[in-house]
N, CA and C of each residue as an Amber inpcrd file, in Angstrom:
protein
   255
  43.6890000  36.5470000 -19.5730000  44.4170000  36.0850000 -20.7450000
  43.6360000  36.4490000 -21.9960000  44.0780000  37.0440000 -22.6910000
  43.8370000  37.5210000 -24.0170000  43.9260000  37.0080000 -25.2820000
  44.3000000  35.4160000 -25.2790000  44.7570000  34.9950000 -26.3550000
  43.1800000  33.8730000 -26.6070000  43.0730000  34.2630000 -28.2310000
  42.2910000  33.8010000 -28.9570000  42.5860000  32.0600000 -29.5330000
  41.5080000  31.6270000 -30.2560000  41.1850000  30.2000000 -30.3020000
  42.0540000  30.2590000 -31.7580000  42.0410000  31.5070000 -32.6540000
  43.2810000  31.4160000 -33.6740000  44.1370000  31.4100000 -33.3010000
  44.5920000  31.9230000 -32.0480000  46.4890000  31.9770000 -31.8010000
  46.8480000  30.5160000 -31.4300000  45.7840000  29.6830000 -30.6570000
  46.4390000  28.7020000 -30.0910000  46.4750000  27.7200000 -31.1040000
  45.6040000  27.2890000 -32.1610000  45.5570000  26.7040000 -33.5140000
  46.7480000  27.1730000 -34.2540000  47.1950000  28.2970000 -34.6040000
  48.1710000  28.4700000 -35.3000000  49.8950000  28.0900000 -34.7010000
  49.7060000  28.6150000 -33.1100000  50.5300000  27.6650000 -31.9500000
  50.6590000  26.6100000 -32.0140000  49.9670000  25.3760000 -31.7830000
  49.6350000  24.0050000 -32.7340000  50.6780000  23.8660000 -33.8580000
  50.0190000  24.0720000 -34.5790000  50.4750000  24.3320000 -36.0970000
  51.7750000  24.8100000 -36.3790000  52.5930000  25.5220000 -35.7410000
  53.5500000  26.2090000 -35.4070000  54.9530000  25.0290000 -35.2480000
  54.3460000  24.3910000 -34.2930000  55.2090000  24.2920000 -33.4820000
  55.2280000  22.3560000 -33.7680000  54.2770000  21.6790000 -34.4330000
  54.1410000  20.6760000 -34.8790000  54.7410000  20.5620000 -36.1970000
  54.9100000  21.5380000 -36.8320000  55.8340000  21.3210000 -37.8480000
  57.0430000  21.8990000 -37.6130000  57.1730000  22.6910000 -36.5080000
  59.1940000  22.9830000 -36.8020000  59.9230000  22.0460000 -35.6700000
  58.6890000  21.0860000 -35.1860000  59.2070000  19.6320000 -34.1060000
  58.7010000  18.5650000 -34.2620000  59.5680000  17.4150000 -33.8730000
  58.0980000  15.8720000 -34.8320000  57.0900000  16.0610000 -33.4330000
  56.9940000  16.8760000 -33.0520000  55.9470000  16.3890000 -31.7120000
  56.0330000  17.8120000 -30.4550000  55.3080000  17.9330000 -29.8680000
  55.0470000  19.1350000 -28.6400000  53.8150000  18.5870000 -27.7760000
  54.6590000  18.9180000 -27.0210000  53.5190000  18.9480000 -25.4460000
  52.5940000  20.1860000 -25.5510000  51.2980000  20.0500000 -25.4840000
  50.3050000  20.4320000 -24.8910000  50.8890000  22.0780000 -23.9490000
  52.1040000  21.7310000 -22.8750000  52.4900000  22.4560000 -22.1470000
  53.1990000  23.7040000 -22.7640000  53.9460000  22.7790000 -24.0130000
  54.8370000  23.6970000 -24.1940000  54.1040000  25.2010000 -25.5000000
  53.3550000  24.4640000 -25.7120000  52.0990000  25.9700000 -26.4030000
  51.6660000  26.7580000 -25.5390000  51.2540000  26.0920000 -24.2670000
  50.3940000  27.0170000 -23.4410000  51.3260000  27.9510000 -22.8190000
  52.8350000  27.6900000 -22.7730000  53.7570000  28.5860000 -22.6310000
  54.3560000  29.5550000 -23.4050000  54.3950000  29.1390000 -24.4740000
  54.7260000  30.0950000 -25.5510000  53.9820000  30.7380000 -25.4260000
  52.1540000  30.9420000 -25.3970000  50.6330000  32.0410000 -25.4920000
  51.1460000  32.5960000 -24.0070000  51.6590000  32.3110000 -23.4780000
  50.7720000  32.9290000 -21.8700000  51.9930000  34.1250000 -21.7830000
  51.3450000  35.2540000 -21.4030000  52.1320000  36.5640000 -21.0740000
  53.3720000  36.4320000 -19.5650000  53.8530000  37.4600000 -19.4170000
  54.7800000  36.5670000 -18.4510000  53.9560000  37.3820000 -17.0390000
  53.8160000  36.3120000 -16.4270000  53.1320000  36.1120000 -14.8590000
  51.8650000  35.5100000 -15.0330000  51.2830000  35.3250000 -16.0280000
  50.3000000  34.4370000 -16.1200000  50.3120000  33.1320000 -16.2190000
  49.2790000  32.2680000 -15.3410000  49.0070000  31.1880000 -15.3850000
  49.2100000  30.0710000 -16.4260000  50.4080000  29.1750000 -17.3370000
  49.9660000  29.2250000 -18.4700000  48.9580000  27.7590000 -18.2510000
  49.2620000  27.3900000 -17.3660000  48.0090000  26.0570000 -16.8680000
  46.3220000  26.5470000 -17.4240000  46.2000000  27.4640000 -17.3080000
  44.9290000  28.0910000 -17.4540000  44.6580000  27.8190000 -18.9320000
  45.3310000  27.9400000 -19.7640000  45.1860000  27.2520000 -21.3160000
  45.0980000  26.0400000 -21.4710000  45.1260000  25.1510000 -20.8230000
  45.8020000  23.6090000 -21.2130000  44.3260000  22.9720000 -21.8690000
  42.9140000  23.5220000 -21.1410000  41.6880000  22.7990000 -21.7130000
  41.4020000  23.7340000 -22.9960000  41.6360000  24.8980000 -23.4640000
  41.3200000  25.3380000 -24.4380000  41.9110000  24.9900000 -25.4220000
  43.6970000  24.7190000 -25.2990000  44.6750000  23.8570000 -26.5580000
  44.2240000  22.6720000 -26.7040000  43.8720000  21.7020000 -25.5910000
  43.2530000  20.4080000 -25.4910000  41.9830000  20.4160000 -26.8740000
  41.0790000  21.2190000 -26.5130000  40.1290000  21.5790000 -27.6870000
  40.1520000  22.0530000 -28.7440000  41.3490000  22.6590000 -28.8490000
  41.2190000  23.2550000 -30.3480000  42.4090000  21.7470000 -31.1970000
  42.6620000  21.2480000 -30.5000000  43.6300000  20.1870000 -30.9380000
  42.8660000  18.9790000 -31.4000000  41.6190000  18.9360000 -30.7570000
  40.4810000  18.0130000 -30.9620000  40.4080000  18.5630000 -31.9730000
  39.8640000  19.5020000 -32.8010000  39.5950000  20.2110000 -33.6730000
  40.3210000  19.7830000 -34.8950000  41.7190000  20.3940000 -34.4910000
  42.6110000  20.2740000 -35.6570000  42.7650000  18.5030000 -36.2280000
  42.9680000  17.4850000 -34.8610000  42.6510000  16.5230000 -35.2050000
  41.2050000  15.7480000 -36.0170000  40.2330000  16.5190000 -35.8860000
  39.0510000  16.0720000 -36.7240000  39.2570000  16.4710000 -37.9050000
  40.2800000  17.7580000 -38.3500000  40.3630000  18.2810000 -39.5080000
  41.5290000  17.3530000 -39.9070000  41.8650000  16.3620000 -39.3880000
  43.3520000  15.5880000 -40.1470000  44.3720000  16.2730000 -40.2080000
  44.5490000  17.0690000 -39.2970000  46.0310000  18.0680000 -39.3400000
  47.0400000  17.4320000 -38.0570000  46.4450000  16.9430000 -37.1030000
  47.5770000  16.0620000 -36.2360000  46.8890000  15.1070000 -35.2920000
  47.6690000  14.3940000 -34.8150000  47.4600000  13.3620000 -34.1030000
  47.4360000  13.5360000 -32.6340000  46.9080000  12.5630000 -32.0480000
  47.5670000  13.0110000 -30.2280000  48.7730000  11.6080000 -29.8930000
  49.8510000  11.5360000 -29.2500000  50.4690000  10.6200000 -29.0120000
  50.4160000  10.1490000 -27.9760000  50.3050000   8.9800000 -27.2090000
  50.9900000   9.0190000 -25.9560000  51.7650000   7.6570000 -25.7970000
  52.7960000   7.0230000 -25.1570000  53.5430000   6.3180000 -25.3430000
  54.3830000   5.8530000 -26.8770000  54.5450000   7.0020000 -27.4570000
  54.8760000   6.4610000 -29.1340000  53.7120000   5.7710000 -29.8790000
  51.9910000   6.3230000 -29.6450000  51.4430000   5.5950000 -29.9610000
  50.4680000   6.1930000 -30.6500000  50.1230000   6.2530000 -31.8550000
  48.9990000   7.4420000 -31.9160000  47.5810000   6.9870000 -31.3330000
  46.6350000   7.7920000 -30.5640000  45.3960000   7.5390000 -29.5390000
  44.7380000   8.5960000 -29.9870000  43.4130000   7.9890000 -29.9020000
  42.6320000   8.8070000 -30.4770000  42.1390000   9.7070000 -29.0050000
  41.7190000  10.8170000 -29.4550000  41.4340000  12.3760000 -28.3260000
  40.6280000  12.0060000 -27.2070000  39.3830000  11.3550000 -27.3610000
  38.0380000  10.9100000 -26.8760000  38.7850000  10.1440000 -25.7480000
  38.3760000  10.7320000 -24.3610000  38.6960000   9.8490000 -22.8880000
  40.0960000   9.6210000 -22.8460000  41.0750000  10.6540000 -23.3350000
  42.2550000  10.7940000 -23.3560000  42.7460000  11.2870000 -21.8870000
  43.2790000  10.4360000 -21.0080000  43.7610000  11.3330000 -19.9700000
  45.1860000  11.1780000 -19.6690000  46.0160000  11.9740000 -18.9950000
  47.5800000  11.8270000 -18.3770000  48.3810000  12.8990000 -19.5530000
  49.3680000  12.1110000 -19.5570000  50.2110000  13.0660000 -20.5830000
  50.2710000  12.5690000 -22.4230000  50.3750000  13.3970000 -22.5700000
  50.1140000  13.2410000 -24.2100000  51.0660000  14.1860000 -25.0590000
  51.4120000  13.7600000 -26.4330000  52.1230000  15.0390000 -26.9640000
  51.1390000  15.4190000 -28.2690000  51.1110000  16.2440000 -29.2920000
  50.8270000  16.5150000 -30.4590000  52.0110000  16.0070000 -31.2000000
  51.3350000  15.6950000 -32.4410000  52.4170000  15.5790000 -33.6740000
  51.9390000  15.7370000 -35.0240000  52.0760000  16.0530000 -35.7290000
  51.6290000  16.3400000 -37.3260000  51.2760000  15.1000000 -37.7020000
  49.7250000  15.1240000 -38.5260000  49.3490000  13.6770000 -39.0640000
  49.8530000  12.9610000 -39.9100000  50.6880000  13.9070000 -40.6760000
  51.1340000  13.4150000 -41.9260000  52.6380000  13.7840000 -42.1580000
  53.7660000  13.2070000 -41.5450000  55.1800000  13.8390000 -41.5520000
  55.6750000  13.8340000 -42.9190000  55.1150000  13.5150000 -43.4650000
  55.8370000  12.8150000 -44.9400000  55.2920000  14.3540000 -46.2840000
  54.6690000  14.7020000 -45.4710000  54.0120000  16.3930000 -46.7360000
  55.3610000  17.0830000 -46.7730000
């Protein structure tokens, strides 16, 4: 897999503002070429999402709830920190 730590940040970013919210999954599908693994991304979006979240650009959700990243496990979505910009 060929895709860089900018594509999946801008993926993020992408896709958190043209939806109130995205799965984790559904980035690593959009990056992944077709026959590739897109599971194989899920810890690198996981991290760069940590990222974007330290930079105040989105949140992590899980049950309608915003949770912070740290010992985050199961399912989770992204969402933009600030819907109201």
């Amino acid at each position: 897999m060929n895709v860089v730590d900018s594509d999946i940040r801008a993926e993020i970013l992408a896709q958190i503002t043209t939806k109130t919210s995205t799965a984790p999954r559904d980035v690593a599908q959009k990056l992944a070429k077709e026959g590739e693994d897109w599971r194989k991304l899920l810890p690198r979006i996981r991290e760069q999402a940590k990222e974007l979240h330290g930079e105040g650009k989105l949140n992590f959700i899980r049950k309608k709830k915003v949770v912070p990243p740290e010992g985050l496990k199961g399912v989770f979505r992204l969402a933009v920190s600030n819907p109201d910009r």
